[in-house]
matplotlib code that plots the C-alpha trace (Angstrom):
import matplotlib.pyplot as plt

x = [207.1, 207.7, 209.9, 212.1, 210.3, 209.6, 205.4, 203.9, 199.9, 198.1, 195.0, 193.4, 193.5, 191.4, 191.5, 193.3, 191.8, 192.1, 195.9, 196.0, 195.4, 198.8, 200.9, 199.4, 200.4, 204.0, 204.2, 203.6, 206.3, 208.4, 209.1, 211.2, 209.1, 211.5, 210.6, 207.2, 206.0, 203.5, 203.0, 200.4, 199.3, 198.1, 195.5, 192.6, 189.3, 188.6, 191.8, 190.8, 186.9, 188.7, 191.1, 187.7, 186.0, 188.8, 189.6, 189.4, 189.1, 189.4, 188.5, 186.8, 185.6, 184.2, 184.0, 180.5, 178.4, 178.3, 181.9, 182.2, 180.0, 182.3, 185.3, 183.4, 183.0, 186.4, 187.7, 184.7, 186.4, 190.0, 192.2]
y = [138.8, 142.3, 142.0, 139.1, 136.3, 132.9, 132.4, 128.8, 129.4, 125.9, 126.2, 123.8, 126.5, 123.9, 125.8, 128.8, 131.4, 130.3, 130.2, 133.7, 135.5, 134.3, 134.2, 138.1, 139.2, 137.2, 139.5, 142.3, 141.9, 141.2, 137.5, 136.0, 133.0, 130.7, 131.7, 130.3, 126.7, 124.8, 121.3, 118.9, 116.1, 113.3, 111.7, 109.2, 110.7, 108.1, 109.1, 113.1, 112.1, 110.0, 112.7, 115.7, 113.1, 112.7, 116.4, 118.5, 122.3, 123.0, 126.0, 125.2, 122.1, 120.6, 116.6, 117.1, 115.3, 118.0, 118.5, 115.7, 116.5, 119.8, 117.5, 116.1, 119.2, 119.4, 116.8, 117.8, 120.6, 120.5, 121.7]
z = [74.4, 74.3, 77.1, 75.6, 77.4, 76.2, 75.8, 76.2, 74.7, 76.4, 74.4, 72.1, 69.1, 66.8, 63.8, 61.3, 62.9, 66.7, 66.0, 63.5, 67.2, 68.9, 65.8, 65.0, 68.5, 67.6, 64.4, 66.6, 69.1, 66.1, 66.9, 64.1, 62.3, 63.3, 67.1, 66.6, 67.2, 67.7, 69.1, 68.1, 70.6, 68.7, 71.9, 70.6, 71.5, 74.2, 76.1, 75.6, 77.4, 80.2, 81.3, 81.4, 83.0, 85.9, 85.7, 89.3, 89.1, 85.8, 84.8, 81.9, 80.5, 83.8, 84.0, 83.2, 80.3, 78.0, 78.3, 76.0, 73.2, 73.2, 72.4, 70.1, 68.2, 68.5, 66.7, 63.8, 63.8, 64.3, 61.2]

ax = plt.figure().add_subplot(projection="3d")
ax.plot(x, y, z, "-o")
ax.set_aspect("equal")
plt.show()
């Protein structure tokens, strides 16, 4: 940012305070408001589990068991 690059943030950011982080660091490279966005992927939850589940490599949520109560927390918790 600082160096007049374009930033893509992949992260799930589920709540407020997730996404303050990024748009603080934003305000901080004086990136204009209209410079920020941010995309919401509307995926059913059953879709979200398959795709862990067939994940290779991931760093991390592994297509693992508990990797799924994780998106279920998620969703509980998404704002």
């Amino acid at each position: 940012l600082q160096n007049g690059y374009n930033v893509v943030i992949d992260r799930t950011n589920i709540d407020e305070h997730q996404r303050s982080h990024w748009l603080r660091i934003a305000r901080e490279c004086r990136v204009p408001a209209t410079g920020v966005a941010a995309l919401y992927l509307h995926v059913d939850v059953k879709t979200c589990k398959d795709r862990v589940m067939s994940r290779r490599g991931h760093p991390s949520l592994k297509p693992e068991r508990s990797s799924l109560g994780i998106i279920d927390r998620f969703v509980g918790d998404l704002q």
